[in-house]
ROMAR-114899 format. One record per residue (C-alpha): x, y, z; residue number from 1. Coordinates in steps of 0.1 Angstrom, whole numbers, plus 5000, padded with zeros to 4 digits. Layout:
residues N
x	y	z	i
X	Y	Z	NUM;
...
***
This chain:
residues 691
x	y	z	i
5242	4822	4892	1;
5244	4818	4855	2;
5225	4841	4830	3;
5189	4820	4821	4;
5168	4831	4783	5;
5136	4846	4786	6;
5121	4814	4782	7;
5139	4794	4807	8;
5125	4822	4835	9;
5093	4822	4856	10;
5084	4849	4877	11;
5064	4837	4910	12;
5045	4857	4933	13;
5037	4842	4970	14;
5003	4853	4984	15;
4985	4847	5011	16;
4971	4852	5047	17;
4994	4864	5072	18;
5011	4830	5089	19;
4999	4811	5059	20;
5036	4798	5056	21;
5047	4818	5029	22;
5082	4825	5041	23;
5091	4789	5056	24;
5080	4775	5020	25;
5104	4799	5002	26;
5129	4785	5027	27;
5119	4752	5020	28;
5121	4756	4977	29;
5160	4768	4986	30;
5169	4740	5006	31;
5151	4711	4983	32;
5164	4731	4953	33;
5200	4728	4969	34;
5209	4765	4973	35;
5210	4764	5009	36;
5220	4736	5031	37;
5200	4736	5059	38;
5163	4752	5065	39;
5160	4783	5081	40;
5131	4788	5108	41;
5112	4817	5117	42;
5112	4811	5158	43;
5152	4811	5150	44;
5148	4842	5125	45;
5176	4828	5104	46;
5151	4826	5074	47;
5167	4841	5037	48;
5136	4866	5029	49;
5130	4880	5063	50;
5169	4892	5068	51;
5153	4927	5085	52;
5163	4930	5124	53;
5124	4943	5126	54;
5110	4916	5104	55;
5131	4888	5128	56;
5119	4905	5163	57;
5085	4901	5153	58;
5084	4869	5136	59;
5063	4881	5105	60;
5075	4893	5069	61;
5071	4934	5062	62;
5087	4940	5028	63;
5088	4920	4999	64;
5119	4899	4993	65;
5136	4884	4962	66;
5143	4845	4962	67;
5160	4831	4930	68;
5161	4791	4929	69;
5169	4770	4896	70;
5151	4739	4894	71;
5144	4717	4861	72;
5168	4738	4840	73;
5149	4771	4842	74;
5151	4800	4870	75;
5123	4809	4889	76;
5125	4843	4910	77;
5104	4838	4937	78;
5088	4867	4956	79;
5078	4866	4990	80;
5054	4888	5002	81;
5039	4903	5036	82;
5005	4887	5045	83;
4995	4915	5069	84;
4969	4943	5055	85;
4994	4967	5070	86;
5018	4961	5042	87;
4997	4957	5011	88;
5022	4982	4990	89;
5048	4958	4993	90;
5021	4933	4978	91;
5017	4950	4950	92;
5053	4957	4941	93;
5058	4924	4939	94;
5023	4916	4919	95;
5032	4943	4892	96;
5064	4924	4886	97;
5053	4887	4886	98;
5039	4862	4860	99;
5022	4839	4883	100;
5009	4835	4916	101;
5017	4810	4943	102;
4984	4814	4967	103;
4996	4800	5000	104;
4969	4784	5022	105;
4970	4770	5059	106;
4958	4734	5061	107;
4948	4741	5093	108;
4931	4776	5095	109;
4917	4771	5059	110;
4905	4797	5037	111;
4913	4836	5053	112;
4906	4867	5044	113;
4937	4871	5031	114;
4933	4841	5007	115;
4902	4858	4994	116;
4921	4892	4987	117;
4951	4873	4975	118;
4929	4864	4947	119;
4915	4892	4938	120;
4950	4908	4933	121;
4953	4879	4907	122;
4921	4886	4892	123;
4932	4927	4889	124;
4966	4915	4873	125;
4953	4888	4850	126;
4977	4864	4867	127;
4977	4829	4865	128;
4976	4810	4899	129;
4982	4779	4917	130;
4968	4769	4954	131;
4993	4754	4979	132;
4980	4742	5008	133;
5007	4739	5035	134;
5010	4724	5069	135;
4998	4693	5061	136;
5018	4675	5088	137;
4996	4692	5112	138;
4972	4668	5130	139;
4941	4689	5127	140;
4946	4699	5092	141;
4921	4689	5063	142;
4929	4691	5023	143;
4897	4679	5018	144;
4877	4711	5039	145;
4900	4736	5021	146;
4892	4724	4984	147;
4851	4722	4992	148;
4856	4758	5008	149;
4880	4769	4972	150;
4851	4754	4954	151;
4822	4767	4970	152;
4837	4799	4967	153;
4853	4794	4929	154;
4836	4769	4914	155;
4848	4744	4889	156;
4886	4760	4883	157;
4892	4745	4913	158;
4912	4712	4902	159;
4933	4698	4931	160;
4959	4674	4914	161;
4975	4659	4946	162;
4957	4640	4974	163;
4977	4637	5009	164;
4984	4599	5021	165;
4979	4602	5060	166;
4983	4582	5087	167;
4975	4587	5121	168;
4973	4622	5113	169;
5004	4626	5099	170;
5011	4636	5063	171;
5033	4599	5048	172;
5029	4603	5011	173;
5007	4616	4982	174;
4987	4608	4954	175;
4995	4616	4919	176;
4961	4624	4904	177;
4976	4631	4869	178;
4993	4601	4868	179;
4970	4583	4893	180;
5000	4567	4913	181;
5010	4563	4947	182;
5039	4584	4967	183;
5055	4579	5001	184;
5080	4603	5014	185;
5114	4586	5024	186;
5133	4617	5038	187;
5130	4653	5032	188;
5125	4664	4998	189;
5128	4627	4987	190;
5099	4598	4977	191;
5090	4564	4964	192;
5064	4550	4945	193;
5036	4526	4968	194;
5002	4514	4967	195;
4973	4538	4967	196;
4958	4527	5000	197;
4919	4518	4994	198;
4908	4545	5023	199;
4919	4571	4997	200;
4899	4553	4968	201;
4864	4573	4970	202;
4878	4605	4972	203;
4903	4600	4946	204;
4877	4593	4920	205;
4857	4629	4926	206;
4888	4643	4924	207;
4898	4627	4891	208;
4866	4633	4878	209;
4864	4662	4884	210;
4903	4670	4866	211;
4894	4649	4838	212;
4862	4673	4829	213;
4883	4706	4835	214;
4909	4687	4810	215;
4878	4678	4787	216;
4863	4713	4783	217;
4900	4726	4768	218;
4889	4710	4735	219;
4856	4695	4713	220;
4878	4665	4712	221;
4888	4658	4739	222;
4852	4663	4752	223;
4842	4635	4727	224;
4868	4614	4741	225;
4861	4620	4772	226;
4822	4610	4771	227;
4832	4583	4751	228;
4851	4567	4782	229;
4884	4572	4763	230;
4913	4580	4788	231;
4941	4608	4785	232;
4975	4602	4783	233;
4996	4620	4815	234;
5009	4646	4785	235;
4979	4656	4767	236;
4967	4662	4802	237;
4996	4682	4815	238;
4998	4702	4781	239;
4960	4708	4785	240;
4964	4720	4820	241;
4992	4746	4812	242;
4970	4760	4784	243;
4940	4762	4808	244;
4968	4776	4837	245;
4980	4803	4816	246;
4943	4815	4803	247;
4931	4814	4840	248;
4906	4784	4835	249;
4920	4758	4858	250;
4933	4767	4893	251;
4955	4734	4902	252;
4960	4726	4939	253;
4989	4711	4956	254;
5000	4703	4990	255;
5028	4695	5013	256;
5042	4707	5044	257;
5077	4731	5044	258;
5092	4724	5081	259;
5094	4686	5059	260;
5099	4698	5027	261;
5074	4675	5014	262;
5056	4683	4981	263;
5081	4715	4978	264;
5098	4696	4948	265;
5065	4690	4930	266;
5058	4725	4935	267;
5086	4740	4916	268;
5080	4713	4894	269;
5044	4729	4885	270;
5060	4760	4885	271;
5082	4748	4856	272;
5057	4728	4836	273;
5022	4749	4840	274;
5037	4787	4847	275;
5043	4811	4820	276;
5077	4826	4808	277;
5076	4861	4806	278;
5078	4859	4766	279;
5040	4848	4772	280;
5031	4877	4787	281;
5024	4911	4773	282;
5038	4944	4780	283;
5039	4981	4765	284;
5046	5008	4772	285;
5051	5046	4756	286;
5081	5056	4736	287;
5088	5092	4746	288;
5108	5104	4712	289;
5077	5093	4690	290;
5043	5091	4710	291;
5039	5055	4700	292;
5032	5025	4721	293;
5060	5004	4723	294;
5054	4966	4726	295;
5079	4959	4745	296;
5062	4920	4753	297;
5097	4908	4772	298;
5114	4902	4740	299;
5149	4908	4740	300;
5158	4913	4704	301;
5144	4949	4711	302;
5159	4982	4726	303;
5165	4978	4765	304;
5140	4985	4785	305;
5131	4980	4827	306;
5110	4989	4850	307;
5116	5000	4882	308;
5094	4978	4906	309;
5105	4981	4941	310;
5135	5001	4958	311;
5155	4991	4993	312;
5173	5016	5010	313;
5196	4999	5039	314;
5224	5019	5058	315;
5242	4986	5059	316;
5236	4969	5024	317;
5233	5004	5006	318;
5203	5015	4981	319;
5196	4990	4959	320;
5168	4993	4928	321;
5148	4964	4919	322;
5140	4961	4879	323;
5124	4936	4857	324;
5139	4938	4823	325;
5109	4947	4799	326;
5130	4939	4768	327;
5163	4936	4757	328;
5192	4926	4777	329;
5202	4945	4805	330;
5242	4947	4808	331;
5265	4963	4834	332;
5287	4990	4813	333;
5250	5001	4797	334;
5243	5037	4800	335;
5209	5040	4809	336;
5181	5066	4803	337;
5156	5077	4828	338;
5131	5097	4812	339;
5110	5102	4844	340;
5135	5124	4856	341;
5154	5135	4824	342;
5190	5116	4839	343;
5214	5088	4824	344;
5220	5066	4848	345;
5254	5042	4845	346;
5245	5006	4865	347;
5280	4996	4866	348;
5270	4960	4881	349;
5240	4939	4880	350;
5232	4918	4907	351;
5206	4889	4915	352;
5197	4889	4948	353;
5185	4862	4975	354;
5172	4879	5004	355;
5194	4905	5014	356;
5227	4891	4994	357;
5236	4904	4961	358;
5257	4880	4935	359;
5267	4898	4905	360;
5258	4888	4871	361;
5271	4902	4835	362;
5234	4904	4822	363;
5194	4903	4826	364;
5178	4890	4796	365;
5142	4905	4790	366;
5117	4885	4821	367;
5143	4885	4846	368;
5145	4905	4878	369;
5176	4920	4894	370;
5190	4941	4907	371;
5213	4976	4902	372;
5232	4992	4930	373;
5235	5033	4938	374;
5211	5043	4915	375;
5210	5079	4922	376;
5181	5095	4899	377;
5158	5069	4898	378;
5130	5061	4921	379;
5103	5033	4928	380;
5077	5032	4895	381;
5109	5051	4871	382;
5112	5032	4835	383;
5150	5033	4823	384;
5157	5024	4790	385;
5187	5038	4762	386;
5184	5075	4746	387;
5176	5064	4716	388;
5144	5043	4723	389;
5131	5060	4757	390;
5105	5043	4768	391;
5079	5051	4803	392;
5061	5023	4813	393;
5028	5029	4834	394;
5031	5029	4872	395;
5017	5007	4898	396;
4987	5015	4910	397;
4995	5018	4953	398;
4965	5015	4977	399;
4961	5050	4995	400;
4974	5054	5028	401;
4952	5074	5052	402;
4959	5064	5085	403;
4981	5094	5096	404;
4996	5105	5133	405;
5016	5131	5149	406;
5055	5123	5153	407;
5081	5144	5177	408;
5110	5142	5177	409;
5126	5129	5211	410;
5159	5146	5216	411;
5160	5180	5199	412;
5189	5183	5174	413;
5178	5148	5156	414;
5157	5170	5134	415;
5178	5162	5102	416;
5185	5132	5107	417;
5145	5119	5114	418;
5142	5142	5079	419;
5171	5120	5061	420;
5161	5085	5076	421;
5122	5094	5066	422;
5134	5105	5031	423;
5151	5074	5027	424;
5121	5051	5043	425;
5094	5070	5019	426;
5118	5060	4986	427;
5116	5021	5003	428;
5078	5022	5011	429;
5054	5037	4984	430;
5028	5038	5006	431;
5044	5058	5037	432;
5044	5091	5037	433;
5059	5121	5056	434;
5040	5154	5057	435;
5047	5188	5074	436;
5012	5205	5087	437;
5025	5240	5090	438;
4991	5250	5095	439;
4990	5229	5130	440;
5027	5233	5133	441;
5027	5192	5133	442;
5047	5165	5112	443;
5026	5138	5104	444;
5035	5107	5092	445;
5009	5085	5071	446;
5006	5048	5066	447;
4984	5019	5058	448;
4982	5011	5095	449;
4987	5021	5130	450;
5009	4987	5135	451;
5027	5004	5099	452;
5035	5036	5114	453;
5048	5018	5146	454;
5072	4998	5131	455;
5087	5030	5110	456;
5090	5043	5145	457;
5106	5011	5157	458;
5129	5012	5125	459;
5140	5045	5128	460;
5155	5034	5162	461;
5172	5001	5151	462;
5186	5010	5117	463;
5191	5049	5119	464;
5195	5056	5158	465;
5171	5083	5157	466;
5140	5082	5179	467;
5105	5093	5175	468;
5073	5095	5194	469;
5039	5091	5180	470;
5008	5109	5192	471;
4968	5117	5185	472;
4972	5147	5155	473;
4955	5178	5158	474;
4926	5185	5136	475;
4923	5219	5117	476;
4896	5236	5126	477;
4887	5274	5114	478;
4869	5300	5136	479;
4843	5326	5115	480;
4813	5348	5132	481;
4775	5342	5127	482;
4764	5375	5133	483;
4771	5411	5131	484;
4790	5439	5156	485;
4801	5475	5155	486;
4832	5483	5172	487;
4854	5516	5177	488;
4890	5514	5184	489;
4913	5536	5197	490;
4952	5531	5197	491;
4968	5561	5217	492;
5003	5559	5233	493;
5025	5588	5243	494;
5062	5589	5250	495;
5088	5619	5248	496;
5090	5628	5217	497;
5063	5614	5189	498;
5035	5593	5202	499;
5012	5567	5182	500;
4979	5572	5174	501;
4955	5555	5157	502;
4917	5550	5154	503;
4894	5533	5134	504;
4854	5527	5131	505;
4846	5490	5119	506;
4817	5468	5108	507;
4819	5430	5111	508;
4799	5405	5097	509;
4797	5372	5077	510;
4812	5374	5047	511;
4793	5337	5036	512;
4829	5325	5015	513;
4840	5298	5033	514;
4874	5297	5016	515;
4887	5332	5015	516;
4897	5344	5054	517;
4889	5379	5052	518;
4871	5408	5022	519;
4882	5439	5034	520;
4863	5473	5020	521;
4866	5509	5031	522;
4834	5537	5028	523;
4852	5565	5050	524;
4841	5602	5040	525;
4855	5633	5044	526;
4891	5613	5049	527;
4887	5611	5088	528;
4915	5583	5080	529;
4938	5590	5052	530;
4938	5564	5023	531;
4978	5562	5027	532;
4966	5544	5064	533;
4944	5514	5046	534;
4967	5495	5035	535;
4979	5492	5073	536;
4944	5487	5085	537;
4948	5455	5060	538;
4981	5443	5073	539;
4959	5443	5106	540;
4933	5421	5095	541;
4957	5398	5076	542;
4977	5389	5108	543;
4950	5391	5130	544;
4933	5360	5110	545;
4963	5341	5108	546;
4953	5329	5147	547;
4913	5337	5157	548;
4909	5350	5195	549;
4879	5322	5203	550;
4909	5294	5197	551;
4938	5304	5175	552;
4928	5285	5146	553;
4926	5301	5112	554;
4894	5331	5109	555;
4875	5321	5075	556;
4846	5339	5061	557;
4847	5373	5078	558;
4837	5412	5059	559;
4855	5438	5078	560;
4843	5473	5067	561;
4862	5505	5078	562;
4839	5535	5075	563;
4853	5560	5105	564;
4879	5568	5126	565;
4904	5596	5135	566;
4939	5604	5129	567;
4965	5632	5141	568;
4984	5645	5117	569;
5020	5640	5140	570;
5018	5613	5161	571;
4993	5592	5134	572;
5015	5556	5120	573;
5012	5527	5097	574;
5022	5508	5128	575;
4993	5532	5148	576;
4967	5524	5124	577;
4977	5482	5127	578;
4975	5478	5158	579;
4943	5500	5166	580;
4931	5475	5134	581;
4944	5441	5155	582;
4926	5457	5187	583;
4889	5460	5168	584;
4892	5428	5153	585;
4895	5412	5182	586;
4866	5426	5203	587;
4843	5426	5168	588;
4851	5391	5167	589;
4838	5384	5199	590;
4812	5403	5195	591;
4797	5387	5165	592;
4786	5353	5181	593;
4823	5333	5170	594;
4817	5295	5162	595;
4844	5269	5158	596;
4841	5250	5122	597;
4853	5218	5116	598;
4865	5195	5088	599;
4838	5170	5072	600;
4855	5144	5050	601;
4836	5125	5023	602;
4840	5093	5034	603;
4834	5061	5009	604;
4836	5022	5031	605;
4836	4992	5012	606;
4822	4958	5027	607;
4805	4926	5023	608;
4766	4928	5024	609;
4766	4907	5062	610;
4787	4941	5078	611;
4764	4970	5066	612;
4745	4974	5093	613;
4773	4970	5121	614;
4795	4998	5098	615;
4765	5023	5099	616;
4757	5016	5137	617;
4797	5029	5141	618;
4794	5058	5116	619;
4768	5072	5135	620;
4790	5068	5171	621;
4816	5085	5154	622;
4787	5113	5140	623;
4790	5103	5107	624;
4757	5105	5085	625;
4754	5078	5060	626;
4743	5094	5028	627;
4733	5062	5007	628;
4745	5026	4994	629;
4759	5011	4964	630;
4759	4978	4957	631;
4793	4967	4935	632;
4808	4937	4926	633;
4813	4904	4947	634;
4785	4908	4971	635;
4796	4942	4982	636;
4783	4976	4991	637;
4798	5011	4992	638;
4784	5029	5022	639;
4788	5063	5016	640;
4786	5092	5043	641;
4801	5124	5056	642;
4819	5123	5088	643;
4838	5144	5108	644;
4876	5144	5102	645;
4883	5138	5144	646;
4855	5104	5137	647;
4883	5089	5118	648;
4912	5091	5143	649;
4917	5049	5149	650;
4893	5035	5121	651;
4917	5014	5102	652;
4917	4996	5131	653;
4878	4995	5139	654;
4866	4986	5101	655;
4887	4955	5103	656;
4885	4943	5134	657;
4847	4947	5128	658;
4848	4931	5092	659;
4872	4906	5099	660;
4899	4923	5075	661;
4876	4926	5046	662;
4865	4964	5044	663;
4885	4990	5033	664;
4872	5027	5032	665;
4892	5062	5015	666;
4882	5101	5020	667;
4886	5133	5006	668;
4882	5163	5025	669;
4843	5180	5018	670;
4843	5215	5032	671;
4836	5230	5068	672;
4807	5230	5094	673;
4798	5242	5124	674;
4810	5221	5157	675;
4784	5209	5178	676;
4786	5229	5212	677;
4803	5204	5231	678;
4832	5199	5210	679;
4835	5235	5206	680;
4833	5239	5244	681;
4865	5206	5246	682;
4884	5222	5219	683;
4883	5256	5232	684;
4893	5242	5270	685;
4922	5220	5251	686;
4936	5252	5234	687;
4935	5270	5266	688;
4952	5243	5286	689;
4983	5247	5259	690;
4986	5284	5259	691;
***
């Protein structure tokens, strides 16, 4: 591929519902554009973006994949995205390094929830947008139902500029509402002019209408031409559209279907004419040496500058970084300066890639993406950029993931290697993380998803040959005492030669700190236990909290107060006065009325008005107590509430099957409370059954 200007690029972002058709109409722009000769088809998983054995065996995309395609003299990288919630990271990788959006929508299942979220990405990234309806060749499909329900929902920005020609239910041609000429489709990818067929006539005046106003209001005169009958030439309108395009005042639609290729070529011609290039775009970021912002703005007359956007990590292809050049122009014997992590980095090659093939290129000017092999300092989110100008840019903002399960290992010995396969997953997908819980003696692996963390599990089998199994965490509860006991305890043990002996008098009670496991204080008189044997009555109480005797969790919030005991001044030992210590905190314990405590999370669910009701119903199942509402933007509230941390096992799951996709929640963890007898009774039963 030759080496395009800034101003000859356009960066595109696909969005939209899962099964929209985001994939088959990247495969489509590559096989009108002439890059590939034949069209690649999901059910045969020989598509370009979804190369991943895992993204071919179930028939849906999971990582965001790079699709370069020249068309009209410019190059426009095309990203493809996952439509499924479970993979929303990916999403915005690709978001933070786009110009545009392409927001794909299915002619036949209309308007989803993922169109709707699709769009507020856009609105979050101030990016301009186009609509594509696609499957158009499907009988049941309707154009016409999918603009009403874009304009109900949008309002007036919604300015469809093709109409489909159909007949008996089949998609034959298109109108040109621009040029207000007729199109029938020959062959793939290919068209001639016809007649506008007079069953298209009354809806092609609304919907001229309607793009002549949009065109009027981009000027005062061309709003007094336009109430003065005049008419618009097809350029003035075209140039008014791409200002209104860019500024986010006209949302053009356009339609086709991609197993036919039809309207694909009008598409990228859109793309080409209404899109911005990067040089239209803004973009700064800090330079390290001075503390100044550094308007970077994708010019490459300045210092080099990328930023990291997205990482893939393959055993087969290798470890490749993904960068958009910020400014400058990127070349493959540049030395390179991380300041994230304080390392030069040496690219040696630059590479654009399509799908999961690289083709070298001598250099990136500022705008375009690529890519740079064996990178081995730099990380998703890191800004390189030369010594003498180094520049950070600001990083992504990833959603949160806080679905988490338990993971064992299935054959022992694969330790390491489920360590080194998860390392390299976790530097591929920002929003997976691994975790150890010493506390719980777990490894926990957290997603965005439960169908997320299974396909890690079914990826660690395919790619790295290590297997995992997932499982139901544990929760980490604490054990502390309500009330008060006295306890004497007597450690005596003899053998030939010296014995042990140890004993020691001891108060228990509530310490009322939460936080801190034990306070420890001695009032002994008249030294009936030697202040050289305290600090082993301490050592005592520190490992007897590490496990509690009601259910070996952690002991929190306990005073333990030596005032008496005995000692003999032979056979008396550190290790005497320790274990008579470990001996009277366990019977105090039980004495003093134990309770289990468990975590409360603050927990903060954001739906649509219609759900409230059904979402607090569930939080109080799961023993959550709703603490109040907040309404926020776009006709949704915040529910907050406190909930237990074992109400939140499978919740992902719940809040959008319940909410159709549309609420999303977070936590924090809030403190400790007392279980409720029953749980206490279940836990303590579980605990025993493992020991």
């Amino acid at each position: 591929m030759k080496v395009y200007r800034t101003d000859e690029i356009r960066n595109v972002v696909l969005l939209g519902h899962g099964g929209s058709g985001k994939t088959s109409l990247a495969e489509a722009m590559l096989y009108v554009s002439g890059a590939t000769n034949r069209m690649g088809k999901i059910s045969e998983s020989n598509t370009v973006s979804d190369f991943d054995k895992e993204e071919q065996k179930r028939g849906f995309s999971i990582s965001t994949s790079l699709v370069p395609i020249e068309w009209e003299k410019a190059k426009i990288n095309i990203l493809d995205t996952p439509g499924y919630f479970d993979f929303v990271g990916e999403v915005e990788e690709a978001v933070s390094a786009a110009d545009a959006a392409v927001i794909v929508v299915s002619g036949k299942a209309g308007v989803q929830v993922g169109t709707e979220k699709a769009w507020e990405l856009c609105d979050k990234y101030n990016l301009p947008r186009m609509i594509y309806v696609t499957e158009m060749d499907v009988d049941d499909a309707s154009f016409r139902q999918v603009v009403a329900d874009l304009t109900e929902r949008y309002g007036k920005k919604i300015a469809p500029h093709f109409q489909p020609i159909r007949e008996n239910e089949k998609l034959v041609g298109y109108i040109n509402i621009i040029k207000n000429a007729g199109r029938r489709y020959t062959g793939i990818g290919q068209r001639e002019e016809c007649e506008i067929p007079d069953y298209c006539m009354p809806n092609l005046e609304i919907l001229r209408d309607s793009l002549m106003e949009a065109v009027a209001e981009t000027s005062e005169e061309f709003m007094e031409r336009y109430f003065n009958g005049e008419e618009f030439s097809i350029e003035e309108i075209r140039a008014a559209m791409r200002t209104e395009v860019m500024d986010g005042d006209i949302v053009p639609v356009a339609m086709g279907s991609n197993i036919q290729a039809q309207g694909v070529a009008n598409l990228l011609s859109d793309i080409v004419r209404f899109f911005p290039s990067p040089d239209k775009r803004t973009c700064a970021g800090i330079n390290r040496r001075t503390n100044e912002i550094f308007e970077a703005n994708y010019d490459f007359a300045k210092a080099k500058s990328a930023y990291v956007f997205k990482t893939m990590v393959d055993p087969f292809i290798g470890k490749y970084s993904f960068v958009k050049v910020c400014s400058g122009v990127l070349k493959g014997d540049d030395v390179l300066y991380n300041a994230d992590t304080d390392a030069e980095e040496k690219p040696g090659k630059l590479y654009t890639m399509c799908g999961s093939k690289p083709s070298e290129v001598p250099e990136l000017f500022a705008g375009d993406i690529g890519a740079i092999g064996k990178l081995t300092n730099t990380r998703t989110g890191d800004t390189l950029s030369v010594k003498g100008t180094p520049v950070s840019y600001a990083k992504t903002d990833y959603s949160v993931p806080y679905t988490y399960m338990k993971y064992r290992v299935k054959n022992k010995g694969d330790e390491d290697k489920v360590s080194q396969a998860l390392a390299r997953m976790t530097a591929e997908d920002v929003t997976l993380k691994a975790v150890n819980d010493s506390e719980n003696r777990q490894s926990l692996l957290y997603g965005m998803g439960e169908q997320h963390l299974e396909i890690v599990a079914s990826k660690l089998a395919a790619r790295y040959k290590v297997e995992i199994t997932l499982e139901t965490p544990k929760v980490a509860f604490r054990e502390t005492i309500r009330k008060n006991s006295d306890v004497d305890s007597k450690y005596k043990k003899q053998s030939g030669g010296h014995g042990q002996y140890g004993h020691v008098k001891m108060k228990f009670e509530p310490s009322g700190d939460l936080e801190t496991p034990f306070v420890f204080e001695e009032c002994v008189v008249g030294g009936a236990v030697p202040k050289n044997y305290f600090p082993a009555v301490e050592k005592g109480l520190q490992e007897s909290v590490v496990k509690g005797p009601l259910a070996g969790y952690p002991v929190v919030g306990v005073k333990a107060t030596l005032y008496d005991g005995s000692y003999h001044p032979v056979d008396s030992s550190e290790m005497a006065f320790k274990t008579a210590t470990i001996q009277a905190f366990k019977k105090g314990f039980l004495e003093a009325s134990p309770v289990l405590l468990e975590p409360i999370a603050s927990l903060k669910v954001t739906v649509p008005d219609d759900y409230t009701g059904d979402i607090m119903g569930d939080l109080n199942k799961r023993r959550g107590r709703v603490l109040g509402m907040t309404p926020v933007a776009g006709g949704k509230q915040v529910i907050e509430a406190d909930i237990p941390m074992t109400g939140l096992f499978g919740y992902c799951t719940t809040l959008r099957s319940m909410t159709g996709g549309r609420g999303s929640y977070e936590y924090t963890f809030a403190r400790y409370e007392q279980a409720p007898s029953d749980v206490q009774e279940k836990e303590i039963a579980a605990r025993a059954e493992e020991a």
